[in-house]
PyMOL Python script that loads the backbone (N, CA, C, O; Angstrom):
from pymol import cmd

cmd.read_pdbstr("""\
ATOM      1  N   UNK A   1     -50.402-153.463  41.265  1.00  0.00           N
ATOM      2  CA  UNK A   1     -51.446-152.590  40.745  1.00  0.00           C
ATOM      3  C   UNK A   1     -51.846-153.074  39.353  1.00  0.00           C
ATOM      4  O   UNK A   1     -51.008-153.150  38.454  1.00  0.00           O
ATOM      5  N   UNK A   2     -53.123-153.399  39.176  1.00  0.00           N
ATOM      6  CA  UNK A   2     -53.869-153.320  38.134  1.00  0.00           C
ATOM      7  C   UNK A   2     -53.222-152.636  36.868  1.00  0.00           C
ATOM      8  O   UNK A   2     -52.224-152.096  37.346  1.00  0.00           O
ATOM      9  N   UNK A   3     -53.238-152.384  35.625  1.00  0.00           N
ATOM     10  CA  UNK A   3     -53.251-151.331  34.565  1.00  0.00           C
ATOM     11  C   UNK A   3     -54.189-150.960  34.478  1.00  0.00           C
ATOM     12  O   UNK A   3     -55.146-151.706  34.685  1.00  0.00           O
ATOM     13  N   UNK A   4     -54.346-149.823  34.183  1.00  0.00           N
ATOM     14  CA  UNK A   4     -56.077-148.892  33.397  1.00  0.00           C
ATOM     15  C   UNK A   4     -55.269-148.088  32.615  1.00  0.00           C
ATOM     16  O   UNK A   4     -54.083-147.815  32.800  1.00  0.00           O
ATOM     17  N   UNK A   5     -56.189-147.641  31.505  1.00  0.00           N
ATOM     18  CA  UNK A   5     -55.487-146.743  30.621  1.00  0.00           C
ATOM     19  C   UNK A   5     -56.692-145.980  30.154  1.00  0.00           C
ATOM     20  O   UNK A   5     -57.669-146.729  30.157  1.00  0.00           O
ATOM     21  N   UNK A   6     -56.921-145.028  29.839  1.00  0.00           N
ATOM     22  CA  UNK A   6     -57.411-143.304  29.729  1.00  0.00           C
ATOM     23  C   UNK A   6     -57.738-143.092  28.091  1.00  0.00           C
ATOM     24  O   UNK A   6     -57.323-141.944  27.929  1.00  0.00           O
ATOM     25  N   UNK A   7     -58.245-143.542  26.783  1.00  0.00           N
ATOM     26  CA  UNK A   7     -58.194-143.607  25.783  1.00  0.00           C
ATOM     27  C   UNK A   7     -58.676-141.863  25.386  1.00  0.00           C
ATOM     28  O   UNK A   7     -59.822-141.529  25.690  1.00  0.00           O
ATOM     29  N   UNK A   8     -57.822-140.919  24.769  1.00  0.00           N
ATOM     30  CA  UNK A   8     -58.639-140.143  24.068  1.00  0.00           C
ATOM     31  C   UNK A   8     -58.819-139.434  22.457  1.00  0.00           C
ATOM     32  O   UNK A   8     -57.830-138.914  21.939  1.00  0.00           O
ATOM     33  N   UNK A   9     -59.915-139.456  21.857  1.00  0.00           N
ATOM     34  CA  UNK A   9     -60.050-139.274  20.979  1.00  0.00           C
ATOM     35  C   UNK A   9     -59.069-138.394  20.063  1.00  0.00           C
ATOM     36  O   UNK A   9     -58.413-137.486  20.571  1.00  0.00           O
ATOM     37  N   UNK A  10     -58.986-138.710  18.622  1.00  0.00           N
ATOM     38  CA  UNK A  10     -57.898-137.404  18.173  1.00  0.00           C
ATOM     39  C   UNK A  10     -58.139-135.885  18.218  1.00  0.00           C
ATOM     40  O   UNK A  10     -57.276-135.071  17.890  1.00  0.00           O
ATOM     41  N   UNK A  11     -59.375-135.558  18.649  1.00  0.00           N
ATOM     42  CA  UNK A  11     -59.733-134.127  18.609  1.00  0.00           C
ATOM     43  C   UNK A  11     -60.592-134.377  19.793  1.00  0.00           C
ATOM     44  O   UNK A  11     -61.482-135.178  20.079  1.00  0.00           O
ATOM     45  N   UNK A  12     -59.944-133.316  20.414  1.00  0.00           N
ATOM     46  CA  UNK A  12     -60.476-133.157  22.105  1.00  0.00           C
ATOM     47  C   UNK A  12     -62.561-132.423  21.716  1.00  0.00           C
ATOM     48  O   UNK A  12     -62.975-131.435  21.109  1.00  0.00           O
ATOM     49  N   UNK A  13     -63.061-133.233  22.244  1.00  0.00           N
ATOM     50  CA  UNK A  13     -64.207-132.788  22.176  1.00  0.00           C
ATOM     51  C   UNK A  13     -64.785-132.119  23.707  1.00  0.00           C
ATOM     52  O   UNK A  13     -64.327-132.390  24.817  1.00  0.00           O
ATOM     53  N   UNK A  14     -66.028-131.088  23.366  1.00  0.00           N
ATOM     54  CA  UNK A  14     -66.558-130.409  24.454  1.00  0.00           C
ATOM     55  C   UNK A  14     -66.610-130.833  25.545  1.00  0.00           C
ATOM     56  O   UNK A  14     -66.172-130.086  26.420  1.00  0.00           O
ATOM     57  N   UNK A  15     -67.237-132.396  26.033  1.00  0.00           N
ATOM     58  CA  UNK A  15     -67.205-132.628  26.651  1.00  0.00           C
ATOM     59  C   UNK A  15     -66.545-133.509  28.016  1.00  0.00           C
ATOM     60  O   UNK A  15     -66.728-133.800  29.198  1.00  0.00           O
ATOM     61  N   UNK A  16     -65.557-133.689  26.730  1.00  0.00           N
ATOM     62  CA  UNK A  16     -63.936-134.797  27.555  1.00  0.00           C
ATOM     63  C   UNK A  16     -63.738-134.062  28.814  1.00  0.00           C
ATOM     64  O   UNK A  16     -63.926-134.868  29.726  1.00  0.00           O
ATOM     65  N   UNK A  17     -63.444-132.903  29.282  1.00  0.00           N
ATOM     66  CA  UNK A  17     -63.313-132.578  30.489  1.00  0.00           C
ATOM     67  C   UNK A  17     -64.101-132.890  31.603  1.00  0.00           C
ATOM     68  O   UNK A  17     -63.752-133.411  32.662  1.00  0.00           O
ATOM     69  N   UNK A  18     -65.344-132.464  31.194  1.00  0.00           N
ATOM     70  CA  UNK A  18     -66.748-133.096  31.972  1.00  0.00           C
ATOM     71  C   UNK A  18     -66.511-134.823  32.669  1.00  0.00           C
ATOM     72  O   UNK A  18     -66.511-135.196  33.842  1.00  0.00           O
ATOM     73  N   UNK A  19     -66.293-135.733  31.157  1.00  0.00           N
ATOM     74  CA  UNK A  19     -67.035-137.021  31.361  1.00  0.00           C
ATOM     75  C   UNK A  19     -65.302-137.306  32.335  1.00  0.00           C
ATOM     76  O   UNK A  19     -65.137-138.394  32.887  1.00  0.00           O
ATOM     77  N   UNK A  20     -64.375-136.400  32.396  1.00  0.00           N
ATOM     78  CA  UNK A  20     -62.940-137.291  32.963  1.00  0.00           C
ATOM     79  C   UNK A  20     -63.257-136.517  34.853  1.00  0.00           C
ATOM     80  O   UNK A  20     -62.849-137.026  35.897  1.00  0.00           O
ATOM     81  N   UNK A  21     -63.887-135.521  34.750  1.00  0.00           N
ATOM     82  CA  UNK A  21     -64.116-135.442  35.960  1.00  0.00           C
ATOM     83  C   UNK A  21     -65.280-136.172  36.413  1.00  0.00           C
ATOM     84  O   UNK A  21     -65.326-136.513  37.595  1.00  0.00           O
ATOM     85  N   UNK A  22     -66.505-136.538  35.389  1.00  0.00           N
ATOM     86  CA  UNK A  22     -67.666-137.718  36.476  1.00  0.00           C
ATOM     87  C   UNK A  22     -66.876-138.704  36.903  1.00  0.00           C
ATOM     88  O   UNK A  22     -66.734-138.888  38.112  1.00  0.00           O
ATOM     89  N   UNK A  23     -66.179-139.564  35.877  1.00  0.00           N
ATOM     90  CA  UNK A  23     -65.271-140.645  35.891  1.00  0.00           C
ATOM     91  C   UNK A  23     -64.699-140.799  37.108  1.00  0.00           C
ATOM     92  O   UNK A  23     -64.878-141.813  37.783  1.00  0.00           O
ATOM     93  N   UNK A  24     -63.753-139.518  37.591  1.00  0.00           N
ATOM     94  CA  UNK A  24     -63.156-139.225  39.072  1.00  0.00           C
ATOM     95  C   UNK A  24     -64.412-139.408  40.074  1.00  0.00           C
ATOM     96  O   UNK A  24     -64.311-140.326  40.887  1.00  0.00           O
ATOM     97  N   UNK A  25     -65.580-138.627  40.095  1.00  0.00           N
ATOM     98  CA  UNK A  25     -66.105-138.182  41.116  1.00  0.00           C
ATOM     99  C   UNK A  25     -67.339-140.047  41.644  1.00  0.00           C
ATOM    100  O   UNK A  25     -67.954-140.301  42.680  1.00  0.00           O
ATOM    101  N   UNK A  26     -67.182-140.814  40.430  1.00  0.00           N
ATOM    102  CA  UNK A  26     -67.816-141.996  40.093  1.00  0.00           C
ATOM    103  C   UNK A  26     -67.324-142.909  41.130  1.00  0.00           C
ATOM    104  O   UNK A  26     -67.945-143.525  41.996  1.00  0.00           O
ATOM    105  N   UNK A  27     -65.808-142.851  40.793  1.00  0.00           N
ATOM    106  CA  UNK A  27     -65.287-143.923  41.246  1.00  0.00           C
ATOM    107  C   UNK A  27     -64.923-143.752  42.704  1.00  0.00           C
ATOM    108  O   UNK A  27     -64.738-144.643  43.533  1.00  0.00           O
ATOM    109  N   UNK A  28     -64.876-142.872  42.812  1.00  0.00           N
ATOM    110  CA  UNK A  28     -64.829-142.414  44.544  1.00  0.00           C
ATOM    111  C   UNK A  28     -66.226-142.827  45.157  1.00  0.00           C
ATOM    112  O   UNK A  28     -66.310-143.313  46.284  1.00  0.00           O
ATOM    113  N   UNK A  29     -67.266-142.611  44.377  1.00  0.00           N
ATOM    114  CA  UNK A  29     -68.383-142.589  45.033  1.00  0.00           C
ATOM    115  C   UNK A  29     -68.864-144.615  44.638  1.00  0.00           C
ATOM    116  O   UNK A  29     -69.434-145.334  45.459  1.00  0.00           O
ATOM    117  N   UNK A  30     -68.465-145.023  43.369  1.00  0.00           N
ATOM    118  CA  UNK A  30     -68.848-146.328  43.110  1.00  0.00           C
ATOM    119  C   UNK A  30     -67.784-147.476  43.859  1.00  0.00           C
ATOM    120  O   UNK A  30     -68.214-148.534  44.317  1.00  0.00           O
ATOM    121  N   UNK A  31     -66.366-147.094  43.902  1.00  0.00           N
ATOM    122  CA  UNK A  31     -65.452-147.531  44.374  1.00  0.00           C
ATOM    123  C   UNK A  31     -65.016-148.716  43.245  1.00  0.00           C
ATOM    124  O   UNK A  31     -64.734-148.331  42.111  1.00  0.00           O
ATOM    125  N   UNK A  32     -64.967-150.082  43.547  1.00  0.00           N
ATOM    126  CA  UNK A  32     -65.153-150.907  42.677  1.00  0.00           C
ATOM    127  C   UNK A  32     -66.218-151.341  41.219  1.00  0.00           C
ATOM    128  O   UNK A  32     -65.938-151.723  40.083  1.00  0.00           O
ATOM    129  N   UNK A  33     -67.323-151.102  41.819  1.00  0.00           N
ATOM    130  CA  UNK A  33     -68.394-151.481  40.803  1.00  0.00           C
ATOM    131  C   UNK A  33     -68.452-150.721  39.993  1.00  0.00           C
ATOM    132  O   UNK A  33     -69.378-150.935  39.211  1.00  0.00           O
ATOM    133  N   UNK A  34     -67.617-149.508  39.699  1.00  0.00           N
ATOM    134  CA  UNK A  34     -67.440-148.917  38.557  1.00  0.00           C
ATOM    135  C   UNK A  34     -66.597-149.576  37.080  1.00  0.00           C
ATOM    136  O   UNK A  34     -65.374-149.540  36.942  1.00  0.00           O
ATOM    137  N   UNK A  35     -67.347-150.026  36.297  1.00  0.00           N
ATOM    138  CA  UNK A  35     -65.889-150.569  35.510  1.00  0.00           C
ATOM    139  C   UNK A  35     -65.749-149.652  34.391  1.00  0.00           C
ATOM    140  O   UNK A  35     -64.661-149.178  34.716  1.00  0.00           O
ATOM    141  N   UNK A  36     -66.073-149.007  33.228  1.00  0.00           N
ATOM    142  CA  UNK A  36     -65.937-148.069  32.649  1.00  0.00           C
ATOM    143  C   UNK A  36     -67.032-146.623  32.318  1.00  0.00           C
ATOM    144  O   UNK A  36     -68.262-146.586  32.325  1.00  0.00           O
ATOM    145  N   UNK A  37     -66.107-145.608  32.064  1.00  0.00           N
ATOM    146  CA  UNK A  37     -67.328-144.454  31.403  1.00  0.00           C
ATOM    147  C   UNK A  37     -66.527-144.389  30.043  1.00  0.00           C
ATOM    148  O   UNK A  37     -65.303-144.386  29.913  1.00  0.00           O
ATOM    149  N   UNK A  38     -67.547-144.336  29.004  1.00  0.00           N
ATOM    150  CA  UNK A  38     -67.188-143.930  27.686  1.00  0.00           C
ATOM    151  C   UNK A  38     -68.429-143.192  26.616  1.00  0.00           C
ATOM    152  O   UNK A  38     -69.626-143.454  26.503  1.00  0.00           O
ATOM    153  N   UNK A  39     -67.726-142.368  26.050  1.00  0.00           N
ATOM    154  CA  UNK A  39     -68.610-141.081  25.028  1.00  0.00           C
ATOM    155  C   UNK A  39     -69.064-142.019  23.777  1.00  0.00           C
ATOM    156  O   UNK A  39     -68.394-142.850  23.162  1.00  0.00           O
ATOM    157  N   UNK A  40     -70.383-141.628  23.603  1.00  0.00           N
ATOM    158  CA  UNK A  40     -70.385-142.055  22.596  1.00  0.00           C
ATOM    159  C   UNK A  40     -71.956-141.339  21.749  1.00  0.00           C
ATOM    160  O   UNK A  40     -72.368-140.309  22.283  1.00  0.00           O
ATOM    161  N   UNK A  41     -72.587-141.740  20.789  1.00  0.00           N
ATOM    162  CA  UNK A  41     -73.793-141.009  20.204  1.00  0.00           C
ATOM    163  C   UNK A  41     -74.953-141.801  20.263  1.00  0.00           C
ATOM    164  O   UNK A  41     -75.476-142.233  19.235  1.00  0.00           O
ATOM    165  N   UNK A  42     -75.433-142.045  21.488  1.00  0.00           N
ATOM    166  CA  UNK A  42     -76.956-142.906  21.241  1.00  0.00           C
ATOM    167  C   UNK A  42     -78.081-142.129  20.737  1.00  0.00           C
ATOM    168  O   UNK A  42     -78.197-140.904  20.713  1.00  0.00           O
ATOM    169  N   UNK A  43     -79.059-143.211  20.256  1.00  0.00           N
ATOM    170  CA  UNK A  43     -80.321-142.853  19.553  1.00  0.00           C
ATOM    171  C   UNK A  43     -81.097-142.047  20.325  1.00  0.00           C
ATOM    172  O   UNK A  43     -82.148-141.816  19.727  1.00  0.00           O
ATOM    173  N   UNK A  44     -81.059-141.627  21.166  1.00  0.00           N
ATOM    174  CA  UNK A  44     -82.016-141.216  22.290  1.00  0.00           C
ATOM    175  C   UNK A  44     -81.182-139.911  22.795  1.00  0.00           C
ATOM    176  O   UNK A  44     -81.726-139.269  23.694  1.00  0.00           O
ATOM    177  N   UNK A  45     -79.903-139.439  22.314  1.00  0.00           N
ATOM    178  CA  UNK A  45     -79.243-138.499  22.993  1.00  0.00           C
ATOM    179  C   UNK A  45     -78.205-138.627  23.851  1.00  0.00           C
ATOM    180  O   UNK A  45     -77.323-137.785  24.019  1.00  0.00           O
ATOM    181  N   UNK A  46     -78.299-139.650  24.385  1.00  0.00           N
ATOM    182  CA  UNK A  46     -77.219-140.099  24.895  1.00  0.00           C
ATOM    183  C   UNK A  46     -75.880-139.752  24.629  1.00  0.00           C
ATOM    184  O   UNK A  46     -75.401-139.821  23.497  1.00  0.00           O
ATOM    185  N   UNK A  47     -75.216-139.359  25.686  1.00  0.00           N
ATOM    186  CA  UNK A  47     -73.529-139.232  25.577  1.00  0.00           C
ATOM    187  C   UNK A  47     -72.483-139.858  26.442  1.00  0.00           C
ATOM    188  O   UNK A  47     -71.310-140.031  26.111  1.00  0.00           O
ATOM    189  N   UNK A  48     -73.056-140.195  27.641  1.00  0.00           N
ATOM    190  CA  UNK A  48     -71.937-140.899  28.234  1.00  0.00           C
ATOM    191  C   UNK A  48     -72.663-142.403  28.707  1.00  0.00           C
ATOM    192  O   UNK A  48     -73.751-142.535  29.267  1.00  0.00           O
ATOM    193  N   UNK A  49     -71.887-143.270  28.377  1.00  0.00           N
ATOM    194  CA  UNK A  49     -72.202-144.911  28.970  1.00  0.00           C
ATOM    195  C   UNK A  49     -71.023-145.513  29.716  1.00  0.00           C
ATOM    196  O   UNK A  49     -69.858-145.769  29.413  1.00  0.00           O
ATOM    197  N   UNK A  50     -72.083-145.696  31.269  1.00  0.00           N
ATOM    198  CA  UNK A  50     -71.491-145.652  32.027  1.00  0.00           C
ATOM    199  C   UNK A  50     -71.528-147.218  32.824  1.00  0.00           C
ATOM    200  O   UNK A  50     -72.486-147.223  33.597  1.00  0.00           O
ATOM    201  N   UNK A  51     -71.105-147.952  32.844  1.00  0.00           N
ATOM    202  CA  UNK A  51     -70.847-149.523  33.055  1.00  0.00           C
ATOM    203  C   UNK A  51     -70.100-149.603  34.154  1.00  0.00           C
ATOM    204  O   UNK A  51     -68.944-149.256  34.396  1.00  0.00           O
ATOM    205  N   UNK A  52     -71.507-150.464  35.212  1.00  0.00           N
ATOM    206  CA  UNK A  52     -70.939-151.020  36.587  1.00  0.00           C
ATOM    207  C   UNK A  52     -70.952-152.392  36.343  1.00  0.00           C
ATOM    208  O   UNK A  52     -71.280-153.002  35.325  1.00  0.00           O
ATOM    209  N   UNK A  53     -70.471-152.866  37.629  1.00  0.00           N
ATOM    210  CA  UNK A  53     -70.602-154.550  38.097  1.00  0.00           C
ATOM    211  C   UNK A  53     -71.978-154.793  38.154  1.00  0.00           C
ATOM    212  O   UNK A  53     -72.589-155.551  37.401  1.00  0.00           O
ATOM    213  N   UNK A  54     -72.534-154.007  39.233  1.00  0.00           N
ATOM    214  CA  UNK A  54     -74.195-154.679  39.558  1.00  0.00           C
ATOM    215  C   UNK A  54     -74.915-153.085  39.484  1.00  0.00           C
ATOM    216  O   UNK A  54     -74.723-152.094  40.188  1.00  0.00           O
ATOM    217  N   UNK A  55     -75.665-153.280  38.512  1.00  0.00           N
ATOM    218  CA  UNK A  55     -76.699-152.145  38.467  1.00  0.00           C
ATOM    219  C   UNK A  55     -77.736-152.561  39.479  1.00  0.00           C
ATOM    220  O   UNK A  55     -78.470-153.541  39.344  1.00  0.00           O
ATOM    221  N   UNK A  56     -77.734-151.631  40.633  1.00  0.00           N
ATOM    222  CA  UNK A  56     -78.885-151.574  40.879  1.00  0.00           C
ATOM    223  C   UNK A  56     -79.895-150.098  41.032  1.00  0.00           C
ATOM    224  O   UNK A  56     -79.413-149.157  40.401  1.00  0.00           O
ATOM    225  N   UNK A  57     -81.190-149.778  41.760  1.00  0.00           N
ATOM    226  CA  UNK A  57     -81.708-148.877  41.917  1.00  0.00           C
ATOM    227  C   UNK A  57     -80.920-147.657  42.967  1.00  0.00           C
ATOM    228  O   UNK A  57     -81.138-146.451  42.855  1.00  0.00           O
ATOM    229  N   UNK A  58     -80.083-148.201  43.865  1.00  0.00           N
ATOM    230  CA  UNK A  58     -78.925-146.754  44.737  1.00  0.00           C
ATOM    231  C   UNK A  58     -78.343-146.869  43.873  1.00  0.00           C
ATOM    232  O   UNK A  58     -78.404-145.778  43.305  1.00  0.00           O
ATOM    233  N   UNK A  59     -77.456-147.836  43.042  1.00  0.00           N
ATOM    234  CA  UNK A  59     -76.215-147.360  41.905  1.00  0.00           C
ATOM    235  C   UNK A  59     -76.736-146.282  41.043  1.00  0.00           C
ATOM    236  O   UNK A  59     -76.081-145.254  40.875  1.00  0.00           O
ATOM    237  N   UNK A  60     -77.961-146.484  40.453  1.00  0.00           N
ATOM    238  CA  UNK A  60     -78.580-145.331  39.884  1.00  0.00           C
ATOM    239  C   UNK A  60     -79.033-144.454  40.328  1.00  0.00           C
ATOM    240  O   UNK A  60     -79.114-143.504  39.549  1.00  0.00           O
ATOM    241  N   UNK A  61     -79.467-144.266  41.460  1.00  0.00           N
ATOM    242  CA  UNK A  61     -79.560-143.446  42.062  1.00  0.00           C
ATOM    243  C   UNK A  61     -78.450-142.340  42.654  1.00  0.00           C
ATOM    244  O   UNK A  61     -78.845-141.197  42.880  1.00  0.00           O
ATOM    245  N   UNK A  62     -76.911-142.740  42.925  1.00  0.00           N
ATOM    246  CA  UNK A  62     -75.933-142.246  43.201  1.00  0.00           C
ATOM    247  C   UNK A  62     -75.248-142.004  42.049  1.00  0.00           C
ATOM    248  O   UNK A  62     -74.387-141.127  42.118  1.00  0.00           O
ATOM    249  N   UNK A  63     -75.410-142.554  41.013  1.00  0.00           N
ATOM    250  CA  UNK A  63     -75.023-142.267  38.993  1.00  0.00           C
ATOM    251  C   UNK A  63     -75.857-140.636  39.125  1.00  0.00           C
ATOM    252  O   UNK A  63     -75.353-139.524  39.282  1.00  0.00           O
ATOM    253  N   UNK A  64     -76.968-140.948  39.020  1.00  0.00           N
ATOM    254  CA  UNK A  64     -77.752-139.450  38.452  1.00  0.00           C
ATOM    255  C   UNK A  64     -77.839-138.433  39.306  1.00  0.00           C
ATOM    256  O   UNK A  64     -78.338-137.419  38.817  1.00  0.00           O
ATOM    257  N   UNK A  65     -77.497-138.367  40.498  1.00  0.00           N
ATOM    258  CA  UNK A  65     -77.228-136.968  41.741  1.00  0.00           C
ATOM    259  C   UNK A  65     -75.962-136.650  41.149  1.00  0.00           C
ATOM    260  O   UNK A  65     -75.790-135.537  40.651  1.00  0.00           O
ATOM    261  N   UNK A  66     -75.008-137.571  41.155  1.00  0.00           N
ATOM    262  CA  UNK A  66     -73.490-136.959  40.541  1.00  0.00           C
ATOM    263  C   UNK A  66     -73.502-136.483  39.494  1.00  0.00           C
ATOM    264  O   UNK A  66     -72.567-135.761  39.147  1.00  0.00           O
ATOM    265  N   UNK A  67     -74.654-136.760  38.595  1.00  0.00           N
ATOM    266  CA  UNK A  67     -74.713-135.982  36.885  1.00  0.00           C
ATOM    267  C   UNK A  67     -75.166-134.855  37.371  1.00  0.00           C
ATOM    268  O   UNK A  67     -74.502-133.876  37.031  1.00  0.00           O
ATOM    269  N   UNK A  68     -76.186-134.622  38.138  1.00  0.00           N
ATOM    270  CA  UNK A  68     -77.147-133.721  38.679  1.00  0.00           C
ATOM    271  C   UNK A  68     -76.218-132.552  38.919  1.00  0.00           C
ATOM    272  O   UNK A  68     -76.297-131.411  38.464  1.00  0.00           O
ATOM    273  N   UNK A  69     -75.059-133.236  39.968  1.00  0.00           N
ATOM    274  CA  UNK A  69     -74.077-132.214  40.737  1.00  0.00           C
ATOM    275  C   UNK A  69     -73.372-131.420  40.321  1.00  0.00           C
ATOM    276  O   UNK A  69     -73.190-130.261  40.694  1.00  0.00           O
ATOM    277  N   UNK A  70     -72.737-132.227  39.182  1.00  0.00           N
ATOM    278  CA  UNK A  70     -71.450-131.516  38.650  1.00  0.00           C
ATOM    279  C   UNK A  70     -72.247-131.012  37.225  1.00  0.00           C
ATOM    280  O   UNK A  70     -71.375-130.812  36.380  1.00  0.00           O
ATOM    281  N   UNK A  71     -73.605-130.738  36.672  1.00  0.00           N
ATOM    282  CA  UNK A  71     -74.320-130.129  35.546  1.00  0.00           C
ATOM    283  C   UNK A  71     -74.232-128.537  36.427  1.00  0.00           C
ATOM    284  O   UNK A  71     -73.802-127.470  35.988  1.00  0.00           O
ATOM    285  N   UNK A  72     -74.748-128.811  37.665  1.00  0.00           N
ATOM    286  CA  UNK A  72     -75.248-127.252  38.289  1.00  0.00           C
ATOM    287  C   UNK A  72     -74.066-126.947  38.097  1.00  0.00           C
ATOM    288  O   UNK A  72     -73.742-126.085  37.279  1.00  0.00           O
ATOM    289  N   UNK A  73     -73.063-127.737  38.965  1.00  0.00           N
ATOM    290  CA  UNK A  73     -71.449-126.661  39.207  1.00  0.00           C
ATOM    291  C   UNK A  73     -71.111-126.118  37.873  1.00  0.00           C
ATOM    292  O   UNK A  73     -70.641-124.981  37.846  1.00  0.00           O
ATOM    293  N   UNK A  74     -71.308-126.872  36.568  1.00  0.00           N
ATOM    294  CA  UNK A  74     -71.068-126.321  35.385  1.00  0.00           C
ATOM    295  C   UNK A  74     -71.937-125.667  34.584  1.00  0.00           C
ATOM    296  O   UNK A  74     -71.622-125.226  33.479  1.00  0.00           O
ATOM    297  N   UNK A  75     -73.205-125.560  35.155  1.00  0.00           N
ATOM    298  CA  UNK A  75     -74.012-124.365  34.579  1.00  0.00           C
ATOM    299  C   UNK A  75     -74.363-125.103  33.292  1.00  0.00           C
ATOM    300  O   UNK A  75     -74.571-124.553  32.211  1.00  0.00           O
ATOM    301  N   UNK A  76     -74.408-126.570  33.562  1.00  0.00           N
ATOM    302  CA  UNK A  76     -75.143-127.024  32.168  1.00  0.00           C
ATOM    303  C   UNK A  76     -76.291-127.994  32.259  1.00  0.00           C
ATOM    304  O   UNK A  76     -76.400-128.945  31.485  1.00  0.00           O
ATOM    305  N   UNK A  77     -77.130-127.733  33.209  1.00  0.00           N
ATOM    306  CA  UNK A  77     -77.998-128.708  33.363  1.00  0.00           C
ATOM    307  C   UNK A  77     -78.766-129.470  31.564  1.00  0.00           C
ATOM    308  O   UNK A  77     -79.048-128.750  30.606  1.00  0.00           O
ATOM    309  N   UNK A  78     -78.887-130.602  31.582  1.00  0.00           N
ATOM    310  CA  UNK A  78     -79.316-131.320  31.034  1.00  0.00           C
ATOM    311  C   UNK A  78     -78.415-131.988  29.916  1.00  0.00           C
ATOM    312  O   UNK A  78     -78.802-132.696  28.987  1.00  0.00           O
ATOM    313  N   UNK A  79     -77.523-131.718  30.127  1.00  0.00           N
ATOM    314  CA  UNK A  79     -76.337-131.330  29.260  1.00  0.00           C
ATOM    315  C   UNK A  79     -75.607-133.334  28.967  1.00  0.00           C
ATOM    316  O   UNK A  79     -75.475-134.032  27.962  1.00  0.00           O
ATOM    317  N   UNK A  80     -75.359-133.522  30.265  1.00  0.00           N
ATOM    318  CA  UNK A  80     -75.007-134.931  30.210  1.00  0.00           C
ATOM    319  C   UNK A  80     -75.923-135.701  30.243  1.00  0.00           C
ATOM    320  O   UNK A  80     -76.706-135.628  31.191  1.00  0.00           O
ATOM    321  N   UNK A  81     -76.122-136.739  29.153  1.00  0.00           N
ATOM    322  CA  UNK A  81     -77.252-137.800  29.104  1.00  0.00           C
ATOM    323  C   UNK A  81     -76.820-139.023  29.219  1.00  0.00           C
ATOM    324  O   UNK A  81     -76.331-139.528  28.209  1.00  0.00           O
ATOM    325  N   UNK A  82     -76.895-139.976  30.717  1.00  0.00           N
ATOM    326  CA  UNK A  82     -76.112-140.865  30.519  1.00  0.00           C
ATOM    327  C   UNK A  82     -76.745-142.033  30.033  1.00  0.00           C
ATOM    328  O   UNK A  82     -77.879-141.684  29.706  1.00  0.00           O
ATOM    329  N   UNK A  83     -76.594-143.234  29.819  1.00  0.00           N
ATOM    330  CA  UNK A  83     -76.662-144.533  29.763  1.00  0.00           C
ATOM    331  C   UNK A  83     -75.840-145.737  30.541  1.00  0.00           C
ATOM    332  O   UNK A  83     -74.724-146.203  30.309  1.00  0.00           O
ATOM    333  N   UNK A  84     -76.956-146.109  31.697  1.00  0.00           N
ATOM    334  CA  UNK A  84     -75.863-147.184  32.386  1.00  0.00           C
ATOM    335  C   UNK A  84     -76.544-148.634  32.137  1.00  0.00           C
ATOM    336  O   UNK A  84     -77.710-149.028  32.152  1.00  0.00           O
ATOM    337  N   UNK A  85     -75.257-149.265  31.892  1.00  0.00           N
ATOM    338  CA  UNK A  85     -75.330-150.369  31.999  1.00  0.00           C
ATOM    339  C   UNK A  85     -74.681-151.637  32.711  1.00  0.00           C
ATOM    340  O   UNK A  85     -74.267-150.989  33.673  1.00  0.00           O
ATOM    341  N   UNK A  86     -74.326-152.748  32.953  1.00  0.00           N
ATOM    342  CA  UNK A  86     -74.418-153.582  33.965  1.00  0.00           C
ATOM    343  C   UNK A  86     -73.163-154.615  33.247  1.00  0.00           C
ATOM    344  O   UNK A  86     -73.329-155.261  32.213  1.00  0.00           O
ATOM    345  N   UNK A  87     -72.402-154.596  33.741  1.00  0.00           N
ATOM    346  CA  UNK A  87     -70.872-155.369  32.943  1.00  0.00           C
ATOM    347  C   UNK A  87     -71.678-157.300  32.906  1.00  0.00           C
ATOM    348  O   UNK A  87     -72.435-157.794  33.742  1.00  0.00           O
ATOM    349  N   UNK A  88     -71.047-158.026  31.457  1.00  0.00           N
ATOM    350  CA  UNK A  88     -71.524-159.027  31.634  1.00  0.00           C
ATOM    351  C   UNK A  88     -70.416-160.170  32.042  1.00  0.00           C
ATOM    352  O   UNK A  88     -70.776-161.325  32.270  1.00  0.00           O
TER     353      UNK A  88
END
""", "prot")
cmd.dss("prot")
cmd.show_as("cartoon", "prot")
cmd.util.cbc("prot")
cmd.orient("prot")
């Protein structure tokens, strides 16, 4: 088995619960081509960047239904703003 390791910040922020359950619900649904999700503050609003193998138009497309999904279940629509990008 591989290592992966789980990094979290010194003060648990609002949304760490959120981005550790997309993370779960990602990789089930991305399988491999998922390589990381991580929080961070983009210019545009942005909070989670989310880095596959091969971006394409279904990867994004199956990225933003799962933001979609788990915003309703949490009663926070608009709430997660992601950013994906494409591992080099």
């Amino acid at each position: 088995m591989e290592k992966f390791k789980i990094l979290f910040p010194e003060k648990k922020s609002d949304m760490e619960d959120l981005f550790i359950k997309l993370a779960s619900r990602l990789r089930h649904i991305l399988g491999d081509n998922l390589v990381s999700i991580e929080s961070f503050a983009g210019p545009n609003g942005e909070n989670v960047k989310i880095i596959v193998r091969e971006k394409t138009w279904n990867v994004v497309d199956k990225v933003m239904e799962e933001v979609w999904r788990l915003e309703v279940e949490e009663n926070i629509e608009g709430e997660i703003l992601p950013n994906m990008e494409e591992s080099v």
